[in-house]
N, C-alpha and C positions, 0 to 999 in steps of 0.2 A: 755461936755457942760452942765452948769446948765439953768433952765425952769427959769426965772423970776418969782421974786415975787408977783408979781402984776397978773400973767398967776397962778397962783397955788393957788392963793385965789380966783379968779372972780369967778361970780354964772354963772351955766352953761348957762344960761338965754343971758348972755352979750358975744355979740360976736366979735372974735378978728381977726387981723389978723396978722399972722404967716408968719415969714421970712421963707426963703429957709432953713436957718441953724435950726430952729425950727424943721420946719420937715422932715428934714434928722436926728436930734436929735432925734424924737420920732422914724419913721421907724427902726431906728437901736433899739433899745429898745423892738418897738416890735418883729423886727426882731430875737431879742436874746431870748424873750421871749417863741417864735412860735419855736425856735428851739431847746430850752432846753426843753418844754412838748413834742415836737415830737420824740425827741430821746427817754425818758422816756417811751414814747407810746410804738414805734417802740419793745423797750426793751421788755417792757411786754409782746409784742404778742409773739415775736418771742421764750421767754424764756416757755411761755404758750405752744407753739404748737411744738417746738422741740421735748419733749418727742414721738409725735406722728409722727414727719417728718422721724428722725434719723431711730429708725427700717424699717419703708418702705424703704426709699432709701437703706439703707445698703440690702436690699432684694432684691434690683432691682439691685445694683451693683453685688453683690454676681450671681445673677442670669449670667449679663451679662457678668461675668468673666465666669462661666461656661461655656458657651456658646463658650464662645471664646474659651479656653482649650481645649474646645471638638474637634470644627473647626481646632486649629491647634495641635492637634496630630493628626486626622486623614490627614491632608496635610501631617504629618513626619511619617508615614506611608504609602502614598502613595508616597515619594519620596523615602524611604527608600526602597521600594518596588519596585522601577524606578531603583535606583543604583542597588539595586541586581542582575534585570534582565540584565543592562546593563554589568555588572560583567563579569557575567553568558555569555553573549555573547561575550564580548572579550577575554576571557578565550577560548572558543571555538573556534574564528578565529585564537588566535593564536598557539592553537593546531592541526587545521586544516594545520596552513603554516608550519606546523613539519612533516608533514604525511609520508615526503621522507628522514626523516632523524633516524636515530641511532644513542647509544651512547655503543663504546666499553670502559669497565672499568675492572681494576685489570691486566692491562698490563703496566712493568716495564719500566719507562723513559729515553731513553737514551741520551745525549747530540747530537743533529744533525742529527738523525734519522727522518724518513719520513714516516709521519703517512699513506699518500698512499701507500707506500709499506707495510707497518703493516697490515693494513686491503685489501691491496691483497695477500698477505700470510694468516690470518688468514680465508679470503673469501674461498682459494683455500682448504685450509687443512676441511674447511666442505662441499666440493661441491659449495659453490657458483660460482666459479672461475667468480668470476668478472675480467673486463678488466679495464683500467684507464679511459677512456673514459668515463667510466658510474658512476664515480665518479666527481661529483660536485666540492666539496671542503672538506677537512676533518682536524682536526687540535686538539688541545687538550685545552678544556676548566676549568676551575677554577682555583683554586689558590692551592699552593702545604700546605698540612698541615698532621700532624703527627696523624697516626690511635691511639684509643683509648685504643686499645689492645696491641700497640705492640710501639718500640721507632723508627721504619722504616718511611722515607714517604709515604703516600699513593701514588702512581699514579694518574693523572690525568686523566678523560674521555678523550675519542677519538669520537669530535662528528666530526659523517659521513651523509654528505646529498647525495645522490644518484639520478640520472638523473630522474629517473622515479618512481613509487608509486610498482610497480610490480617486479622492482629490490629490493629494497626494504626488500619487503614483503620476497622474494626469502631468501633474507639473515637470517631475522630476523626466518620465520619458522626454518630454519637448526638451528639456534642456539643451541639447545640442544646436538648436536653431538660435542661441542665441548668439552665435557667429555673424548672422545673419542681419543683426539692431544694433542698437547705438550701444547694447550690454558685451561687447567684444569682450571686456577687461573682467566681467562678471560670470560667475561658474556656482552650480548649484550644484549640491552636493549634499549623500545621505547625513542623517546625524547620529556620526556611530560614538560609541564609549571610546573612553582612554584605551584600552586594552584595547580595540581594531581599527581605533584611528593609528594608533604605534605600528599595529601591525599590515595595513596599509602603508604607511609611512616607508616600513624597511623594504616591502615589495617595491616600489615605486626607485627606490634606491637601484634596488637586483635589475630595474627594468634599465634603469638611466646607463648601469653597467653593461647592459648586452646580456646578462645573463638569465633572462626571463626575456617574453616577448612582451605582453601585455600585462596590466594589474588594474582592476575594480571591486565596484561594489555592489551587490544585488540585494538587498533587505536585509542589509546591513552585514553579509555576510562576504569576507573577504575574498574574491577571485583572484588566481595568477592563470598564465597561459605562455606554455614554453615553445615548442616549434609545433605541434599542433595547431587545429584550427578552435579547438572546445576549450572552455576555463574549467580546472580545477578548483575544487573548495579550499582554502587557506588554514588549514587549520591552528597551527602553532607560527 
């Protein structure tokens, strides 16, 4: 919309008067005006005081990242530290609900054979002479696979659970007489979890090296024994 000519000459003296479209024509004018110096403005401060906003804030974020880093590793530490102990305790309960059982291994498998008669023969030839009765349930666990020495299969363990903790124990002490029978090739042994058969396993290693003296197992709890004559407790 252009101003009239007669409005862009008169002295400011003479006074007019202006339609609606007049000044809505000027408003926008100045409006456009008032908004292209404002942004300019705007420009300048902000391009002015940047150099000084940018390092503090990056100082304050940097900060607040720390901070929070810090907060959550030590939460994955103490969670991390939560699961272990909880590890650590179910590892224990389940070697607790083991406490009545054994496991005979390096006795040859035969098709149809009845591992309660196996481990009442084997009980009797050391003294145990257990009766069947006091036998829970006995049965052969894993899977069959080929020893590393030899092209034979291994046998399977023979695990033995046993009515009471004291039957048991009765067995597992005579053990070593079975040098003594026709069970030479056969060895009785606790029935620990994954996590202290492994770690039986790596002691037995340290021992084969020379670098431990002895390694066992008491209630399922893992012994080593270094130039001393007593076992330490195994813990990790």
């Amino acid at each position: 919309m252009n101003i009239p000519t007669e409005f862009a000459t008169m002295s400011p003296d003479v006074h007019v008067n202006l339609t609606a479209e007049n000044l809505e024509y000027i408003s926008d004018r100045i409006g456009e005006q008032f908004e292209t110096k404002l942004a300019a403005m705007v420009s300048n401060v902000v391009k002015a005081i940047l150099p000084e906003i940018i390092p503090e804030l990056a100082k304050q974020v940097n900060s607040h990242l720390a901070d929070r880093l810090k907060s959550l590793e030590a939460t994955n530490t103490d969670l991390l530290n939560r699961i272990e102990a909880l590890e650590v305790e179910q590892d224990r309960v389940h070697q607790y609900s083991r406490r009545n059982s054994v496991r005979f291994s390096g006795i040859p498998e035969k098709a149809g054979e009845s591992t309660d008669e196996l481990v009442l023969q084997i009980s009797a030839s050391i003294g145990g002479n257990l009766q069947l009765e006091e036998i829970d349930r006995s049965h052969h666990v894993g899977n069959h696979g080929n020893s590393s020495e030899s092209n034979v299969n291994r046998p399977r363990d023979i695990l033995v659970k046993l009515v009471t903790y004291r039957l048991r124990q009765k067995l597992y002490r005579n053990r070593a007489k079975l040098k003594t029978t026709n069970y030479k090739r056969c060895f009785i042994n606790e029935d620990l979890t994954h996590k202290r058969s492994s770690l039986l396993f790596e002691a037995r290693k340290l021992k084969k090296e020379d670098q431990i003296r002895d390694a066992c197992t008491s209630d399922g709890n893992v012994l080593v024994r270094n130039t001393t004559e007593s076992f330490a407790l195994c813990l990790h």
